[in-house]
N, C-alpha and C positions, 0 to 999 in steps of 0.2 A: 963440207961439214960446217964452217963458220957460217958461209952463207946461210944454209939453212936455219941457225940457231940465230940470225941477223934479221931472217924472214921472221920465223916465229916472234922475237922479239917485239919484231916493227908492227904484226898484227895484233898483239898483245895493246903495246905502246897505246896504238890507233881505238882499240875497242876503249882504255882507259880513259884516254884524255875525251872520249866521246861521252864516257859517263860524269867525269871530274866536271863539264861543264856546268852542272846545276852546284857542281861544291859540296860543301859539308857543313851544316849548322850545328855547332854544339854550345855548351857550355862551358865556361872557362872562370876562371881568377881576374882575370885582365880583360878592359875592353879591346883588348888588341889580339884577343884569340890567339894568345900564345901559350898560357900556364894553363894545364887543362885539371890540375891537382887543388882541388876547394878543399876550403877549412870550415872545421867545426871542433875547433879547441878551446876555446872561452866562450861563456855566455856572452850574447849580445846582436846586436844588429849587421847583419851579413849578406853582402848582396855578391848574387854569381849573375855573370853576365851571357848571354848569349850572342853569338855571334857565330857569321855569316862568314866563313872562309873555304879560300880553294876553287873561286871560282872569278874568273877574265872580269865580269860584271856583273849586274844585278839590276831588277825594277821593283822587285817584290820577292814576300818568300812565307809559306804558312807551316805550319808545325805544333807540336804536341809537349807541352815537357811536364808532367806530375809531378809533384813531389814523390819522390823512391819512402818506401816501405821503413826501409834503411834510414833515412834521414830523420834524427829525431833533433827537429826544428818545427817550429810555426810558420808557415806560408804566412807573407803578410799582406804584398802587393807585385803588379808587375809595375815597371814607371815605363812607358813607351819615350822610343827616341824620337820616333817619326809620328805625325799628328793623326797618320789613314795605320792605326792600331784597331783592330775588330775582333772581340771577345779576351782571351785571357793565356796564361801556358798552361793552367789548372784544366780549363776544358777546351781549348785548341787556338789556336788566333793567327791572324792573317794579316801581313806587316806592308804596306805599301810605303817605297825609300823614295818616294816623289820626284827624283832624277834616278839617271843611270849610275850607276856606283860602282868602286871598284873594291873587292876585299882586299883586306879586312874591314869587315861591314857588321859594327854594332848593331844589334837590334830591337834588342830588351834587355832588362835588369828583372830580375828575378830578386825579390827582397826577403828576407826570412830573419826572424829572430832564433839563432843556434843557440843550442843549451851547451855545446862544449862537449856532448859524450855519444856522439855518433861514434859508432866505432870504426874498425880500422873498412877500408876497398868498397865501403859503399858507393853504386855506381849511379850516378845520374845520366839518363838518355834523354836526349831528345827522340821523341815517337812521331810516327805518322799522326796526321790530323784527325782526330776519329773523326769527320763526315766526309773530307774528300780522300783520304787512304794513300795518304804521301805525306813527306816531309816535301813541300814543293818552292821551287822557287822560279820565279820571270826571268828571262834576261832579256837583253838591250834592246831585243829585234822582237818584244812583245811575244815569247815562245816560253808558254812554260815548258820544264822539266821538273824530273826526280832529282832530287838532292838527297845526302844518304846525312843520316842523323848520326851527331858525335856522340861522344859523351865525357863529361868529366867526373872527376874520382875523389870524393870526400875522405881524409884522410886516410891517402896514399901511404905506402909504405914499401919496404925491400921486397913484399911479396904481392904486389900487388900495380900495374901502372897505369896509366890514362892512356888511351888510345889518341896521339899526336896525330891529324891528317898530316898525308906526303907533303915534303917542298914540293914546290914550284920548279918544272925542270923545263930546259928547251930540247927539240928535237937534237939537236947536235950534243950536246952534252950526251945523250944517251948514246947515239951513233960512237961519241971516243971511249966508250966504256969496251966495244967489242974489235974496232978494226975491221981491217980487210980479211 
């Protein structure tokens, strides 16, 4: 029986980390895609950041991020980190990190003037690209993949959380979790 629950696992494991390689682009608080819980408590100038995590490496990555319904702020600009920036998050853009990179991997600042009264679990996604229909990203070996789009949570609350991507695990860690 453990076997078999060891099997299952390990083809689980295997299907996962096959997809984990494109990572997850969302939005965060931090350039270091770690707080995924955005504010909008006082008026004023507010930048959320997008970022490139969960994935071994990176060449490029394109994506969608609107402004949510929900968020009552002014879109003002994006600031690109990297110089090969093409189009925008309002109508889709396509991010080339000119080396191979490893996340966590900034990749836009998302700028908005907040008024301070979004209310509470408003969610921001990153979307597929409306023309190529993925959140995509390159990796090292010139291969695009699917990257699944994060999102962060404009004033989170006890009923309400950001969806954090998984740590980073090795095969062996997972292996002592179950034994022989």
């Amino acid at each position: 029986m453990k076997r078999v629950v060891f099997l299952m696992v390990a083809a689980l494991m295997a299907a996962s980390l096959a997809f984990a390689q494109g990572g997850s682009i969302g939005i965060f608080k931090d350039m270091a895609g770690t707080n995924c819980n955005l504010d909008d408590k006082v008026p004023g100038l507010t930048p959320y950041y997008v970022v490139h995590v969960n994935t071994p490496a990176a060449t490029a990555c394109e994506f969608y991020a609107p402004k949510p319904t929900c968020l009552t702020a002014m879109y003002l600009s994006d600031t690109g980190v990297f110089p090969v920036t093409v189009g925008s998050s309002q109508a889709g853009v396509s991010i080339g990190y000119g080396t191979c990179r490893s996340a966590p991997i900034h990749v836009l600042t998302l700028n908005f003037f907040t008024q301070g009264t979004t209310g509470a679990c408003c969610r921001y996604s990153v979307l597929p690209h409306p023309i190529t229909g993925g959140p995509w990203m390159v990796d090292c070996g010139n291969t695009q993949r699917l990257a699944t789009g994060g999102q962060g949570l404009v004033n989170a609350n006890s009923t309400c959380m950001c969806d954090v991507p998984a740590e980073d695990t090795t095969w062996g860690q997972v292996k002592s979790l179950y034994g022989e």
